[in-house]
MARMARSE-961071 format. One line per 10 residues: number of its first residue (from 1); their letters; for each residue y, z, x of C-alpha. Coordinates in steps of 0.1 Angstrom, whole numbers, plus 5000, padded with zeros to 4 digits. Example, Ala and Ser with C-alpha at 12.3 -4.5 7.8 and 13.67 -1.06 7.14 Angstrom:
MARMARSE-961071
1> as> 4955 5078 5123  4989 5071 5137 .
//
This chain:
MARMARSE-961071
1> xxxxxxxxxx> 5015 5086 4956  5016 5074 4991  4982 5093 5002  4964 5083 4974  4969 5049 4984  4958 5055 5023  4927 5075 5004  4913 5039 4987  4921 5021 5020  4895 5047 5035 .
11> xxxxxxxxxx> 4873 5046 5009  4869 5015 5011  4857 5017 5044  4826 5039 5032  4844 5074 5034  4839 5098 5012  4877 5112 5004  4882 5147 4987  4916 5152 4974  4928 5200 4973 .
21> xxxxxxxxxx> 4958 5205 4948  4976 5232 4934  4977 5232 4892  5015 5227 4896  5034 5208 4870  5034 5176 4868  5001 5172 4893  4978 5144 4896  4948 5165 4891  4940 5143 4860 .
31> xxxxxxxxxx> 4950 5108 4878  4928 5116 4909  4901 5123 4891  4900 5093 4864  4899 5072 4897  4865 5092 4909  4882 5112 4934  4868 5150 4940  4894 5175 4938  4894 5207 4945 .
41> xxxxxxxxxx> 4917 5227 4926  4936 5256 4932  4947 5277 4908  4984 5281 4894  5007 5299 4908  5019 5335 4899  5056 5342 4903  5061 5339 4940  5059 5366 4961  5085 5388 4981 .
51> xxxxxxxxxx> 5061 5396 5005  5064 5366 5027  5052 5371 5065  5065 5359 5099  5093 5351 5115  5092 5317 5112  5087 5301 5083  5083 5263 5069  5122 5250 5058  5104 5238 5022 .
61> xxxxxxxxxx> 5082 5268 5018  5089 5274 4982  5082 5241 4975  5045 5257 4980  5050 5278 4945  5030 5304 4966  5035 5323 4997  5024 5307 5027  4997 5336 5032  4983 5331 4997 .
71> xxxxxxxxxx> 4979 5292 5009  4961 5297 5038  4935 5320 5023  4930 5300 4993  4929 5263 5014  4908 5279 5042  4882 5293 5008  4880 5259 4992  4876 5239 5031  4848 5269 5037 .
81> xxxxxxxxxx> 4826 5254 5009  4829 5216 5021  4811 5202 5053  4830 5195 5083  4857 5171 5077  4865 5144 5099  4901 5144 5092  4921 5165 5070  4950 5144 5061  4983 5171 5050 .
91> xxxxxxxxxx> 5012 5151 5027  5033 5183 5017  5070 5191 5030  5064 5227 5028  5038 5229 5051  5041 5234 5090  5021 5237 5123  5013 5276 5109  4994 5257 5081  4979 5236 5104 .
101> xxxxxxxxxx> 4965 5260 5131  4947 5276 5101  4926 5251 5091  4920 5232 5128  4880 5251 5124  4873 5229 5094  4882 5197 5107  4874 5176 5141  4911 5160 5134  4947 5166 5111 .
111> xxxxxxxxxx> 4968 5140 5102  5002 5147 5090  5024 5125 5064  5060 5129 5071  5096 5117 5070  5119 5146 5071  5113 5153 5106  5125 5190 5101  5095 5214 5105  5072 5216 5138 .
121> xxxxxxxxxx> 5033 5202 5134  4999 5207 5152  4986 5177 5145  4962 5148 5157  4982 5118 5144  5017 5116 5125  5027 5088 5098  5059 5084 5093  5064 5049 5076  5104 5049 5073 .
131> xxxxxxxxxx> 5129 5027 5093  5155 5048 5112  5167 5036 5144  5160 5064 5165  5126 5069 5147  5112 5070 5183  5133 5102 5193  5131 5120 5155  5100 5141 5162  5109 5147 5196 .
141> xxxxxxxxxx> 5098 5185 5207  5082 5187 5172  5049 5176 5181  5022 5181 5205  5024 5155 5237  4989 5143 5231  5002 5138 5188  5001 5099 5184  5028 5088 5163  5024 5059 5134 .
151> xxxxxxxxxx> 5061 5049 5131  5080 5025 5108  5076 5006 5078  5044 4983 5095  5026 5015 5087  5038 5016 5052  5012 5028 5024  5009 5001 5002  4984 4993 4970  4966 4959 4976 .
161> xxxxxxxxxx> 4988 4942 4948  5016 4942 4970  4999 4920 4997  4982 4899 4974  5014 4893 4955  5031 4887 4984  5009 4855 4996  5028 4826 4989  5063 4843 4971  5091 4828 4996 .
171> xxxxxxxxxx> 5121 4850 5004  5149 4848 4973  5175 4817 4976  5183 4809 4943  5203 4825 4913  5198 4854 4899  5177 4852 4864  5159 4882 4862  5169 4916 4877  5147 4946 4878 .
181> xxxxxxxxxx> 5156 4986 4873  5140 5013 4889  5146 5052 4905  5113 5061 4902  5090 5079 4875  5109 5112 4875  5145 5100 4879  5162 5138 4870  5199 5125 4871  5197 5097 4848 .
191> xxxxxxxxxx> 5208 5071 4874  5186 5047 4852  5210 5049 4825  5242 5049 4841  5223 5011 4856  5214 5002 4823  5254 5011 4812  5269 4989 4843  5246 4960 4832  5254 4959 4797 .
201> xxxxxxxxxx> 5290 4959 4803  5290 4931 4829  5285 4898 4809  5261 4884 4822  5238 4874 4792  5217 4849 4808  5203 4880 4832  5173 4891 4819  5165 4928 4828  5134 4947 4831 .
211> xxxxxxxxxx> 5134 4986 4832  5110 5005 4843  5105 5042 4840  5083 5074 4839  5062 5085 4810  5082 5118 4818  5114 5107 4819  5142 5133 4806  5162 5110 4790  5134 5081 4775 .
221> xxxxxxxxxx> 5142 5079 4740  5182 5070 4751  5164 5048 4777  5144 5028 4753  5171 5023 4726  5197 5010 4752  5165 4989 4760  5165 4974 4724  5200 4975 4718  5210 4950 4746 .
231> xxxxxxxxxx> 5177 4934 4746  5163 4945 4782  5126 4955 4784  5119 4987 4787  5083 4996 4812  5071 5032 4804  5041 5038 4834  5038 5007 4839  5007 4995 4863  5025 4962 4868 .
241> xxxxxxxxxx> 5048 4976 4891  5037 4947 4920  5043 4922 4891  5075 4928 4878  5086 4926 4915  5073 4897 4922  5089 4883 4891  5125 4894 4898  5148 4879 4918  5171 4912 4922 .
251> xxxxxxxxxx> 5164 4953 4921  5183 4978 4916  5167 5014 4923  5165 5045 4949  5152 5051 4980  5115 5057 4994  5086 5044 4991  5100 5019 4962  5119 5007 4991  5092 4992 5011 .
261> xxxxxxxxxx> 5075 4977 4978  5105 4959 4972  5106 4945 5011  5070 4933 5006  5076 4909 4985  5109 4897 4999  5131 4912 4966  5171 4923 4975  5179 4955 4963  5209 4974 4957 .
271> xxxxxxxxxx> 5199 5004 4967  5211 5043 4958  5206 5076 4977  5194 5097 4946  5180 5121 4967  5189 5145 5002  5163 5133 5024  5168 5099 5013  5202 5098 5030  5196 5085 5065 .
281> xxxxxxxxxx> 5169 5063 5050  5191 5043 5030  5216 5044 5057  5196 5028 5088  5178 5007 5064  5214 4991 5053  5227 4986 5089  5189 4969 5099  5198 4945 5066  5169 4950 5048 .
291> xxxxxxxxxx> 5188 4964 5017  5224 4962 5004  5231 5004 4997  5267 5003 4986  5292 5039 4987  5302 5042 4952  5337 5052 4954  5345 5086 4943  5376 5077 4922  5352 5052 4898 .
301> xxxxxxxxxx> 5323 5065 4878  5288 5056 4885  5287 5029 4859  5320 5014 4866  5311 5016 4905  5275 5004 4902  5290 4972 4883  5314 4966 4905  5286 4960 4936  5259 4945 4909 .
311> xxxxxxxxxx> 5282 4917 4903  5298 4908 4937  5259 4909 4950  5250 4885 4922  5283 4862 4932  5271 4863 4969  5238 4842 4965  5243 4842 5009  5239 4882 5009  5209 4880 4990 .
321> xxxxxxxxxx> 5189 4854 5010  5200 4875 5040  5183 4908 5026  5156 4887 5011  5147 4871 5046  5153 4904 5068  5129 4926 5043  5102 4902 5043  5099 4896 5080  5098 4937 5083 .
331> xxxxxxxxxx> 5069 4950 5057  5036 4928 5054  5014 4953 5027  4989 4958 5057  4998 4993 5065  4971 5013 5048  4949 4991 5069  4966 4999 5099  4967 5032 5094  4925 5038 5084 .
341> xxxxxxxxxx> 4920 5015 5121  4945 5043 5137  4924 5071 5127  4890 5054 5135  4880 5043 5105  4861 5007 5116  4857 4997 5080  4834 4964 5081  4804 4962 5107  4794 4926 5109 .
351> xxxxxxxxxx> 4757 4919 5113  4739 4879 5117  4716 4877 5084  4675 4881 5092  4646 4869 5074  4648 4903 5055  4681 4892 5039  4666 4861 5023  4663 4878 4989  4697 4891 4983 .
361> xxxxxxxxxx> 4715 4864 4993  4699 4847 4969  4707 4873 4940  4742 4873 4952  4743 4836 4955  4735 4833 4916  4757 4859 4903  4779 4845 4877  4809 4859 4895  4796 4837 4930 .
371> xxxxxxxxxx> 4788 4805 4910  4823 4806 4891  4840 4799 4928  4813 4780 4943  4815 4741 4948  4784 4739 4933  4783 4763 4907  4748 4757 4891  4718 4785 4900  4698 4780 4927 .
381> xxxxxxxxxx> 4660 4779 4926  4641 4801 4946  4624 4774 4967  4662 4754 4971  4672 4786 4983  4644 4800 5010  4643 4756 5024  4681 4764 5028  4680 4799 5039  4653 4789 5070 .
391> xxxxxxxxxx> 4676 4760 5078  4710 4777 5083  4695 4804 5108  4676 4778 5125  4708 4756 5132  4726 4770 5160  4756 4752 5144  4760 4770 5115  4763 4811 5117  4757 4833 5084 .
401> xxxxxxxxxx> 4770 4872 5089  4767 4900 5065  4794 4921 5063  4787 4959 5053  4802 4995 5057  4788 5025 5088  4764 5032 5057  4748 4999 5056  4765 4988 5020  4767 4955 5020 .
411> xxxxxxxxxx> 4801 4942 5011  4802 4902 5016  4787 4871 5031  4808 4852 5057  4788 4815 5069  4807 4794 5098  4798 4759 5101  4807 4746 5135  4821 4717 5144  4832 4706 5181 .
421> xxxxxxxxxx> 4862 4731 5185  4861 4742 5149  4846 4763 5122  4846 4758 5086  4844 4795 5071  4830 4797 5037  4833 4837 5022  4823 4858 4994  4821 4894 4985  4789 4909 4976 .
431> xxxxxxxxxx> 4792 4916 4931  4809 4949 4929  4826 4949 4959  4857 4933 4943  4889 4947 4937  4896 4964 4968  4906 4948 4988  4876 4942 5010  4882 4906 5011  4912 4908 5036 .
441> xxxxxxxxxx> 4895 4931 5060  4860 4909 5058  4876 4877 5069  4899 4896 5099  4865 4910 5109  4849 4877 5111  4875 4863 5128  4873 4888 5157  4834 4879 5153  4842 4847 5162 .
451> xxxxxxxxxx> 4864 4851 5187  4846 4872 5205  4811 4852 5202  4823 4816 5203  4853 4815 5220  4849 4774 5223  4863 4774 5190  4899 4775 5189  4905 4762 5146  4892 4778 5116 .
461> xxxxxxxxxx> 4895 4756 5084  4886 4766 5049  4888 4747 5015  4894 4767 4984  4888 4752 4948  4921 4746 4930  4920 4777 4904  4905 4799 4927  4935 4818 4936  4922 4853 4952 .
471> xxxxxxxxxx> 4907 4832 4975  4946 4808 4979  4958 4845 4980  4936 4858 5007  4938 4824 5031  4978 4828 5028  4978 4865 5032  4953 4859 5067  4981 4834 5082  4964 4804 5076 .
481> xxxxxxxxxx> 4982 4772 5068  4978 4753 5038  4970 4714 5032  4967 4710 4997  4936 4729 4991  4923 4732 5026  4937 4759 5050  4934 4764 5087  4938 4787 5113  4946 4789 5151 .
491> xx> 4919 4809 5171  4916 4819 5208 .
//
């Protein structure tokens, strides 16, 4: 769910993020809110109505399960009862500039997620995160001239477990020894099971396979005993989704967002068009060679067809370094990011520590969760603490920041000793501010501190303790270089 994902990346910037759904089936109603998003819901739909208004009207309008009056009246009641928004943010195909106008009084901006380029918008800022080559031209007379467009996989909504998995996996040279299935959760025409089929019939017992499917999958109980019968492992909602492709050496799956997973992280795919408006996707996405998206020919049968390409791609170990290679160098994980900076969202406000600061930075300090990554993990005493504390702001050559949201929440501790033309960085995040990936964000932030404050420094150098690997991950993911377990970085 491609806006839930760009909703954590803002809340973890300090906005507050309200999620308005229809009680369609098969909603995430229930998912939003286990993950302590509001929602507003609106109610299910009656039969839709004849009655629908206008001479134009959205392409995907019954998509909506409404009419497009009923939506209006029912979104503009719900935004009526919510402060002014900053941005309302619109990820629904059947929905159109019409839409848009109508709810322009309850927001200062609109933000549209697209990729079908069919349907006209009056909007602030466009996302479109697929690769097409004429992605520059698609939304040409569709949008306003002032609309700024956020093209191309770069601005690709990502969770945080594909970036962190992604520091240190090298692109794919070797055999193939593990390959992993996939046409996402809903999967309608069974194309998991024709893969599953081509598989089993290729001999090829020293592949191990992993499967992965929806919890709603038509056809799961034939899923899962092919599974057993030929030994693959079967993955029914699985949350290790960033894992298993990390693991793999080789996917098979459909278009989409699953697409731009799999580049993150470097893994060649044979990928299908399951899906319409997944067609010129696949296509351009072939002839850029960041995915192998074979034409099954009509006069074989999926399976037989599928096996066919699944074992000349495994035979062609040159192919798949290619794809590896080319689909690395073109998605990074950092597009969420990207896209919270585009829409204003500055995230972490850096601030030099003050007297004032003395005690938290000591409870932080001694947190088990600090000490456990520290080089010297033993608590510090209150008196060690405020002689060190006076000394550090004191020295002009050492620099201690406090990172924190627009709302004044702290979120991490960032100290820069300096040396000549360099700066050793030592970094932490505040307890609780974990898991989100804050960490990433803090360090860029300090970096740009730096930059901008000492530009005499020119190297950044870090040294992480062996085991500690969020903090290998996050070095490698920043672009630093690593010695063993020391790291450094280029500046100004």
């Amino acid at each position: 769910m491609r806006c839930a994902t760009l909703a954590d990346a803002l809340r973890s910037r300090g906005a507050t993020v309200t999620f308005v759904c229809r009680d369609l089936p098969g909603n995430y109603i229930a998912w939003l809110e286990a993950r302590n998003f509001e929602v507003v819901k609106l109610a299910a739909p009656l039969p839709l109505a004849s009655a629908v208004h206008g001479a134009y009207l959205p392409v995907h309008l019954p998509w909506l399960g409404v009419s497009l009056d009923q939506e209006i009246a029912e979104v503009r009641r719900a935004l009526a009862d919510l402060p002014l928004q900053d941005w309302i943010i619109v990820d629904h195909y059947a929905l159109d500039q019409q839409w848009e106008r109508q709810v322009q009084p309850f927001t200062r901006s609109i933000m549209v997620i697209d990729d079908l380029a069919d349907r006209r918008h009056d909007c602030n800022v466009l996302l479109d995160q697929n690769y097409y080559r004429d992605m520059q031209q698609r939304y040409d007379n569709l949008l306003p001239p002032s609309c700024k467009k956020l093209l191309g996989p770069a601005y690709a909504l990502l969770r945080d477990e594909f970036a962190s998995r992604r520091a240190g996996l090298k692109p794919r040279s070797g055999a193939v020894e593990r390959v992993l299935v996939f046409f996402g959760g809903v999967d309608a025409d069974n194309y998991t099971g024709a893969t599953i089929a081509a598989l089993a019939g290729a001999d090829r017992p020293q592949v191990q396979v992993d499967v992965v499917i929806g919890a709603g999958h038509p056809a799961r109980a034939a899923i899962e005993a092919a599974c057993e019968r030929y030994g693959y492992s079967c993955h029914v909602q699985t949350p290790r989704m960033a894992e298993l492709m990390a693991g793999a050496d080789l996917a098979i799956g459909a278009g989409g967002t699953a697409t731009w997973e799999r580049c993150c992280l470097g893994l060649p795919a044979l990928t299908l068009c399951i899906a319409d408006n997944q067609r010129q996707l696949v296509d351009d996405a072939a002839l850029a060679g960041l995915i192998y998206a074979p034409q099954i020919d009509q006069r074989h049968s999926m399976e037989q067809g599928l096996r066919q390409h699944y074992l000349a791609l495994l035979d062609n170990q040159g192919l798949r370094g290619f794809l590896s290679q080319q689909s690395h160098d073109v998605v990074d994980g950092r597009g969420a990011a990207r896209v919270a900076r585009a829409m204003g969202s500055h995230g972490i406000v850096l601030r030099q520590a003050q007297v004032a600061d003395s005690a938290d930075l000591m409870a932080w300090r001694n947190h088990p969760s600090i000490r456990a990554v520290s080089r010297n993990s033993a608590p510090i005493m209150a008196d060690q603490h405020q002689a060190w504390f006076d000394a550090v702001l004191r020295d002009e050559q050492r620099i201690l920041l406090i990172g924190q949201h627009a709302d004044g929440q702290a979120v991490g501790v960032v100290r820069f000793d300096l040396h000549e033309d360099s700066a050793e960085v030592s970094i932490y995040l505040v307890p609780g501010a974990s898991g989100r990936g804050l960490g990433a964000e803090l360090l860029a932030s300090a970096e740009q501190w730096l930059s901008k404050n000492r530009s005499d420094i020119t190297i950044i150098r870090a040294e992480v303790l062996g085991d500690n690997q969020p903090s290998h991950r996050l070095f490698l993911t920043g672009s630093y270089v690593r010695d063993s377990t020391r790291y450094f970085k280029k500046v100004n």
